[in-house]
C-alpha positions in Angstrom: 108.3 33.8 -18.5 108.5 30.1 -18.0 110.8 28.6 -14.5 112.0 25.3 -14.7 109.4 22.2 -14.2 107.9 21.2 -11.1 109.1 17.9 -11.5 112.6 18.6 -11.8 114.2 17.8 -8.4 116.8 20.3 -8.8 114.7 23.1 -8.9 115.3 25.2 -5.8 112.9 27.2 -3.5 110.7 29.8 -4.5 111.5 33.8 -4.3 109.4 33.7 -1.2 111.1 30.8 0.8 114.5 32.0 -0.8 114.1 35.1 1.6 113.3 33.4 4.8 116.3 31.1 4.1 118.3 34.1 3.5 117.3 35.0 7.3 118.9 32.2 8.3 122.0 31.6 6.7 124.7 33.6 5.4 124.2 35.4 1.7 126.1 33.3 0.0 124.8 29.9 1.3 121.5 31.5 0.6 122.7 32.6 -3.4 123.9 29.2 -3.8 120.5 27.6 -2.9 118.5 29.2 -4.9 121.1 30.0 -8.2 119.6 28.1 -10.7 115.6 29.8 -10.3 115.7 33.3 -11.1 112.7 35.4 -11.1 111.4 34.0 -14.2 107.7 33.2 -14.0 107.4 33.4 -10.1 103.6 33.3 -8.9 104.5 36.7 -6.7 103.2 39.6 -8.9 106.3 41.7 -9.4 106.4 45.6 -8.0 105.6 47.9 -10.4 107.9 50.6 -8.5 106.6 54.1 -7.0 105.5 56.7 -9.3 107.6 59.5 -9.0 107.3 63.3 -9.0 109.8 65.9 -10.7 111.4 66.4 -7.1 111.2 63.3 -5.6 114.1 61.2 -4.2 115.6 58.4 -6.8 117.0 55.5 -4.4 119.6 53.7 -7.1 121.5 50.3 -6.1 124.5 49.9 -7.8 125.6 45.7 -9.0 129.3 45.5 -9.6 132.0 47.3 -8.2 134.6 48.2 -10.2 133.0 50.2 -13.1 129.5 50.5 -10.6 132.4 53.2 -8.6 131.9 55.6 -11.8 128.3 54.6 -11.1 128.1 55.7 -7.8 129.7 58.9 -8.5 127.4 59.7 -11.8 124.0 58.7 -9.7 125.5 61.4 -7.0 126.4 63.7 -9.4 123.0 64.1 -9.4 120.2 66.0 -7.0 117.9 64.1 -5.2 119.4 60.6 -6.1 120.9 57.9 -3.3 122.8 55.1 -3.0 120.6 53.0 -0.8 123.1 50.0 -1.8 126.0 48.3 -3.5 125.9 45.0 -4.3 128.9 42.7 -5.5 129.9 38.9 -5.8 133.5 40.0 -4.2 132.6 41.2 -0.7 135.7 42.9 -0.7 134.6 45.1 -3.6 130.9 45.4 -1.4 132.8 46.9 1.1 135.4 49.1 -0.7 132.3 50.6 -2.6 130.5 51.2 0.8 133.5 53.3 1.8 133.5 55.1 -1.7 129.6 56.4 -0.6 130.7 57.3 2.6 133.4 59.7 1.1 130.6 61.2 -1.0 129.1 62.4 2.5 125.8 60.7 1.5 123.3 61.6 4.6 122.7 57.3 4.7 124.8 54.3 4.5 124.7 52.7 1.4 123.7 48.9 2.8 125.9 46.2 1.1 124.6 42.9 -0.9 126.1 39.6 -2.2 123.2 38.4 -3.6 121.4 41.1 -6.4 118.1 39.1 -6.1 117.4 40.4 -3.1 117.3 43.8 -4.2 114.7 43.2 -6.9 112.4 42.5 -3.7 113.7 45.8 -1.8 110.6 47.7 -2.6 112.9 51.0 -1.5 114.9 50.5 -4.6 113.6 52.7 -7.3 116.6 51.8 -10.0 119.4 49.3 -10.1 122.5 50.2 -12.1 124.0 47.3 -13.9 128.0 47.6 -13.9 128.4 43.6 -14.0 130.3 41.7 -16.9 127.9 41.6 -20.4 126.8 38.1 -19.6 125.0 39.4 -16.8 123.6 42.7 -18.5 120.9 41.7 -20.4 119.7 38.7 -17.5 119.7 41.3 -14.5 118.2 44.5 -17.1 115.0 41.7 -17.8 115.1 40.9 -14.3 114.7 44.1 -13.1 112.1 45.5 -15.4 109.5 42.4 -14.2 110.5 43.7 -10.6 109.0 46.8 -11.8 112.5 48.6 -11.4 113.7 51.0 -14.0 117.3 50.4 -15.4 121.0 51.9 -16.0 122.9 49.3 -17.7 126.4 49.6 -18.8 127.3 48.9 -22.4 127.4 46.6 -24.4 123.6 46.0 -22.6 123.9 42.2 -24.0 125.7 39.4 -24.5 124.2 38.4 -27.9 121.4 39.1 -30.4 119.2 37.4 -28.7 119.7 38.9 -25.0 119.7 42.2 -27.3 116.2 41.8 -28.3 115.2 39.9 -25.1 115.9 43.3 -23.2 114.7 45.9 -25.7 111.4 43.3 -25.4 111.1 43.2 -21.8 111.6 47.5 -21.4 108.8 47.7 -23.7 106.3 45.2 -22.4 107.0 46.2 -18.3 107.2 50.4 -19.3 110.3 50.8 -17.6 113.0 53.7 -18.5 116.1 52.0 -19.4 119.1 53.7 -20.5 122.5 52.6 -21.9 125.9 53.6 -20.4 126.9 54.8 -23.7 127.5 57.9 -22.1 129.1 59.8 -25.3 125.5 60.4 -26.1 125.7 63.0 -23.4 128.6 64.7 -24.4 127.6 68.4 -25.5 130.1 68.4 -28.2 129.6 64.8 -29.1 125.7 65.9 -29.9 126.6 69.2 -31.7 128.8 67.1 -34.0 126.1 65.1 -35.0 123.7 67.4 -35.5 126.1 69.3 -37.8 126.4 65.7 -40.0 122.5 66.2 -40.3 122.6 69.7 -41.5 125.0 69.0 -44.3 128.0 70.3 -42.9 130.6 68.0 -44.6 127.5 67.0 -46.8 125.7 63.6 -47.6 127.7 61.4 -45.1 128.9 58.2 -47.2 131.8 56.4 -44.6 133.1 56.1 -41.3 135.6 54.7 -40.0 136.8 54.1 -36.4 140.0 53.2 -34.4 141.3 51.8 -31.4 144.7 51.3 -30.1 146.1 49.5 -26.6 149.2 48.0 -25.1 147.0 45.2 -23.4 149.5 42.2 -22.2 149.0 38.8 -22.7 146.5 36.9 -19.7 148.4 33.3 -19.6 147.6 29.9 -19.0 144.7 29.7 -16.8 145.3 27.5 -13.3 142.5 25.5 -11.4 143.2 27.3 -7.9 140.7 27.2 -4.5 137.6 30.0 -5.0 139.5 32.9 -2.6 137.0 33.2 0.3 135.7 36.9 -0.6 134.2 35.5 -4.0 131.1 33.7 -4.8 132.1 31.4 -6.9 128.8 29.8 -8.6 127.2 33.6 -8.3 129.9 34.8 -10.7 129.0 32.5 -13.3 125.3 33.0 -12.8 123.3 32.1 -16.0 126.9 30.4 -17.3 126.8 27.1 -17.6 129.3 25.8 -14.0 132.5 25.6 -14.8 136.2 25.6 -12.6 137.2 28.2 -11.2 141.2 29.3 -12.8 143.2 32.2 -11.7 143.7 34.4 -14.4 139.6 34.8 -15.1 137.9 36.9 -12.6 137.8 40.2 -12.5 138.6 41.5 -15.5 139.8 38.9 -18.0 136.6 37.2 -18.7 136.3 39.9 -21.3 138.3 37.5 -23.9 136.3 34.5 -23.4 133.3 34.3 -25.4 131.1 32.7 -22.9 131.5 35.8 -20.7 132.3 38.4 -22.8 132.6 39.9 -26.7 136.6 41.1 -26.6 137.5 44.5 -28.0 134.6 44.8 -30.1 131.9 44.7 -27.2 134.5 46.3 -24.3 135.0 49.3 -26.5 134.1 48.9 -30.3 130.1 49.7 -29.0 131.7 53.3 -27.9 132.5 53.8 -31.2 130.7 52.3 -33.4 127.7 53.4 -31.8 128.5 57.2 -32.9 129.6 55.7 -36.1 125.7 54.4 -36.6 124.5 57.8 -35.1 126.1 60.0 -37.5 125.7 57.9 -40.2 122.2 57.6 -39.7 121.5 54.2 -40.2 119.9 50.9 -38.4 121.1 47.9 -39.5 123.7 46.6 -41.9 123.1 44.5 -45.1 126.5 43.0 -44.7 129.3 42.5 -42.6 132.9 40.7 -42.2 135.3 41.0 -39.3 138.8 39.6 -39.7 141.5 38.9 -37.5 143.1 37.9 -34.6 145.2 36.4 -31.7 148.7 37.6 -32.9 150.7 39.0 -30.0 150.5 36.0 -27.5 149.6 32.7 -26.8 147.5 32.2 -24.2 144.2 31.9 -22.7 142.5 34.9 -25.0 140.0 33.6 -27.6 139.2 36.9 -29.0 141.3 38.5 -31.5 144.0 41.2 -30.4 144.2 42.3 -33.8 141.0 42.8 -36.7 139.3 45.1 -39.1 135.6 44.6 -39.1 133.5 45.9 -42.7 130.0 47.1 -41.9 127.9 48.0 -45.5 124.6 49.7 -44.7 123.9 50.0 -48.7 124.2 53.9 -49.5 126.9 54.2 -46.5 129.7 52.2 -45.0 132.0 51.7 -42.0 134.7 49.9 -40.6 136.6 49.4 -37.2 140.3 48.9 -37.1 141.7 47.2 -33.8 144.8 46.8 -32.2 144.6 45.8 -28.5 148.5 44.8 -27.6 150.2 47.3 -30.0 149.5 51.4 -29.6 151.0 51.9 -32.9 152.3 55.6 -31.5 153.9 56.4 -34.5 150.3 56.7 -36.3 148.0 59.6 -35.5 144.4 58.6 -35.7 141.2 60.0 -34.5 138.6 58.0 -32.4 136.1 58.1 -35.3 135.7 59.6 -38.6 132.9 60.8 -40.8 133.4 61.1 -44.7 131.3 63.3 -46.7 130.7 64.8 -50.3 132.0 68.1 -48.9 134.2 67.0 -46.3 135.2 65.1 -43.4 134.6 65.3 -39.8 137.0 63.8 -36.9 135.7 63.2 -33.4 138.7 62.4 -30.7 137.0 60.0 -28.7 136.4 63.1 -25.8 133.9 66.2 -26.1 135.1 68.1 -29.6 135.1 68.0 -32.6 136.7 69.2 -35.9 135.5 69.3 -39.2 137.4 70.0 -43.1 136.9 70.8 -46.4 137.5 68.6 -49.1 141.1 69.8 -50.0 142.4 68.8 -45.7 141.7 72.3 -44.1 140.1 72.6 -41.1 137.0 75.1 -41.3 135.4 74.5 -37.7 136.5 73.4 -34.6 134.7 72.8 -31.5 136.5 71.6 -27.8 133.9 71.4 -24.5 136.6 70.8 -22.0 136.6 68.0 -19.6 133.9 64.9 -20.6 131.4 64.2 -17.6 129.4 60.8 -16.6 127.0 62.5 -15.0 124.7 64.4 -18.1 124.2 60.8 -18.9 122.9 59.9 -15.7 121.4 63.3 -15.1 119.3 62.5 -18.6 118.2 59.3 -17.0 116.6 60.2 -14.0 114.9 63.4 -16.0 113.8 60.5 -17.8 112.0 58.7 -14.9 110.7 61.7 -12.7 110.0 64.4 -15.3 109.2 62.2 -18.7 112.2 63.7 -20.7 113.5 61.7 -23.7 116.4 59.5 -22.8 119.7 60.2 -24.7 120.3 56.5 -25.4 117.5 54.1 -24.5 117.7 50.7 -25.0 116.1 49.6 -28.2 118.5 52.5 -29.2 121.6 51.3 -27.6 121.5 47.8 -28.8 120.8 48.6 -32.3 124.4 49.9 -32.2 125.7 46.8 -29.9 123.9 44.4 -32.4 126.6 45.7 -35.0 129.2 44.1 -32.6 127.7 40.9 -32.1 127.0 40.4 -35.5 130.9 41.3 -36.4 131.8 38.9 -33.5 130.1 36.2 -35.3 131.3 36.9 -38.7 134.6 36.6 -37.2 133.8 33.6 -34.9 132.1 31.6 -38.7 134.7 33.4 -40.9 132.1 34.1 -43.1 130.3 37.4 -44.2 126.8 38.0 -43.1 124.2 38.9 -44.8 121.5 40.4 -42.5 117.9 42.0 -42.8 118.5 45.8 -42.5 115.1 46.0 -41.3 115.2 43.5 -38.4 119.2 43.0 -37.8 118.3 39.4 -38.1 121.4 36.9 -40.1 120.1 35.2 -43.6 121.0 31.9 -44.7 124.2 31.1 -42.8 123.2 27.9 -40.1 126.6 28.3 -38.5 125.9 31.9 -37.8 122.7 31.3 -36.4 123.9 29.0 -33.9 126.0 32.1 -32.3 122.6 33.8 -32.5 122.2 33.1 -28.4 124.3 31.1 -26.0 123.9 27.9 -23.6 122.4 28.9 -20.3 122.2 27.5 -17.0 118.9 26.0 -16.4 116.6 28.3 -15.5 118.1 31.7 -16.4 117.3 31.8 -20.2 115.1 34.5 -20.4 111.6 33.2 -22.5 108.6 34.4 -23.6 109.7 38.3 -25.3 111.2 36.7 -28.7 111.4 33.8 -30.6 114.2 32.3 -31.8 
């Protein structure tokens, strides 16, 4: 991959002289010197990481503390695997997910990080586990593949098509296992209900459709307020383009900005619209529409609360209804549901399913109990010590998170999109293509995996 020029004065130290700062000055002095070169095209030949055996020990760091606390328990849930560290922007979060591995009884300390750089250099690191907002997924997944780390990233993996393909790219080219926190691809019940769709049980499969329903509140009018002291500020942002810091952004709001995030379509349409494209059986889309949007307040949010997205696949279709500030109680609706010649299939969201004939009754019904996190991560180091097949890897995983980046920019051109079902890629639509990657920071644009 290409860094930034030579010549351009801004250009900070090298990985090399970025540690031996880091020896002498706090992390986040040290972050802040070196932000705007990543990795990207350093001289050092990355690690290519240890080889492992069936029983050897998996040492995992864990980037971003809130949902990287499911992480930490998952990797545990685990034999053999450690938390050798937990890394975070907030060190309040570094230290409240230090405590969390010391109440797993862990035999080690799990060391803490600002800085997640670092880590790539840690040649004890064996995996890093990417719980981070989306802007970062895709950046840090590349990253850590050159390191020669291999990768659990949460979903939606990407911030756009282009990250999407970057990453898939990237796991290819450096051999690394990468999986996709899309953990319902784990589910027992979850994978018997899909393999009944491919036996014909409710026959040939022609439509899904799939739900969602919150009470989210509104997020306000953003403030300019003083960076609190725990956060790093300009680490946050990373390959973001700088901009203030305002009080009703960090930690979980960036969701409804599109320069940080993809709304309810990337938070939790990929859950569902990934089974959606699993038991459909299908790739790609040949069309697709997404309409909607900011209804309940007026604020900060610049995704839409409210929207129905249209996904036509040719001899199948889908859609996703959304309604993030009304529950709509008085409506019973499954998770997801499959439509077929012979019947219908519901899936809840957990680990069951039902399935009907075509006149309503039910004719099978399946529950598994209580869903677990940790098959998924169990999967993903059987993947790395013993070869298995990952449940969701990530040229997998993004095919279904491409489906909500293309519906985001349908809705963000308020146009439909006609796409390549072979490639995923938009036709003839110039504002659409500009939505096809973002503005990055210089330096952090990943390069040389795709083209356009």
């Amino acid at each position: 991959m290409n860094s930034p020029a030579a010549s351009d004065s801004s250009a900070p130290a090298t990985r090399r002289q970025f540690l031996k700062q880091a020896s002498a000055a706090t992390a986040v002095t040290a972050a802040a010197t070196v932000l705007k070169t990543p990795v990207y095209g350093q001289s050092q030949a990355p690690s290519t990481g240890r080889v492992l055996g069936a029983n050897d020990r998996l040492v995992v760091a864990v980037i971003g503390l809130e949902r990287g606390k499911a992480h930490i328990a998952g990797h545990l849930g685990v034999k053999n695997v450690e938390i050798g560290y937990v890394c975070d922007v907030d060190s309040n979060r570094v230290a409240a997910g230090q405590k969390l591995v010391e109440t797993r009884k862990q035999a080690r300390a799990a060391a803490g990080e600002r800085d997640f750089r670092r880590l790539l250099e840690n040649k004890d690191v064996d995996v890093i586990s990417i719980a981070t907002p989306n802007y970062w997924h895709a950046i840090m997944a590349i990253m850590g593949c050159q390191a020669g780390k291999h990768v659990y990233v949460e979903k939606p993996g990407s911030h756009n098509p282009f990250e999407a393909e970057s990453m898939v790219a990237a796991a290819a080219k450096h051999q690394r296992v990468v999986q996709m926190g899309n953990q319902r691809r784990s589910y027992p019940m979850i994978r018997e209900a899909i393999q009944r769709l491919g036996e014909g049980a409710i026959g040939k499969v022609l439509y899904s459709r799939c739900w969602y329903k919150a009470a989210r509140g509104g997020i306000g009018q953003g403030k300019p307020a003083a960076v609190p002291a725990h956060l790093d500020w300009t680490l946050w942002q990373g390959p973001c383009p700088e901009r203030p810091y305002v009080d009703n952004l960090v930690h979980y709001n960036w969701h409804w900005r599109w320069t940080y995030g993809g709304g309810e379509m990337a938070n939790n349409g990929i859950h569902m619209l990934d089974l959606t494209r699993w038991g459909l059986g299908v790739e790609y889309p040949v069309k697709v529409s997404y309409l909607g949007g900011r209804y309940h307040f007026r604020d900060d949010q610049e995704t839409p609360d409210v929207g129905t997205a249209v996904f036509d696949f040719g001899a199948s279709g889908a859609s996703w209804d959304q309604s993030s500030c009304d529950a709509r109680k008085g409506e019973q609706t499954p998770a997801v549901a499959f439509y077929g010649d012979k019947g219908s299939l519901i899936l809840s969201g957990g680990n069951d399913y039902t399935i009907f004939d075509p006149a309503g009754k039910e004719v099978a019904k399946q529950a598994g109990g209580r869903a677990s996190d940790i098959p998924h991560f169990q999967n993903f180091a059987d993947a790395i010590r013993e070869g298995k097949k990952l449940n969701s890897p990530i040229s997998e995983g993004q095919k279904s998170t491409m489906l909500c980046h293309l519906a985001n920019i349908a809705y963000r051109t308020g146009t439909v999109l006609e796409v390549d079902p072979k490639t995923g890629r938009i036709a003839k639509n110039a504002a659409a293509a500009k939505l096809w990657k973002r503005e990055y920071r210089s330096g952090w644009e990943p390069k040389g995996y795709v083209t356009g």
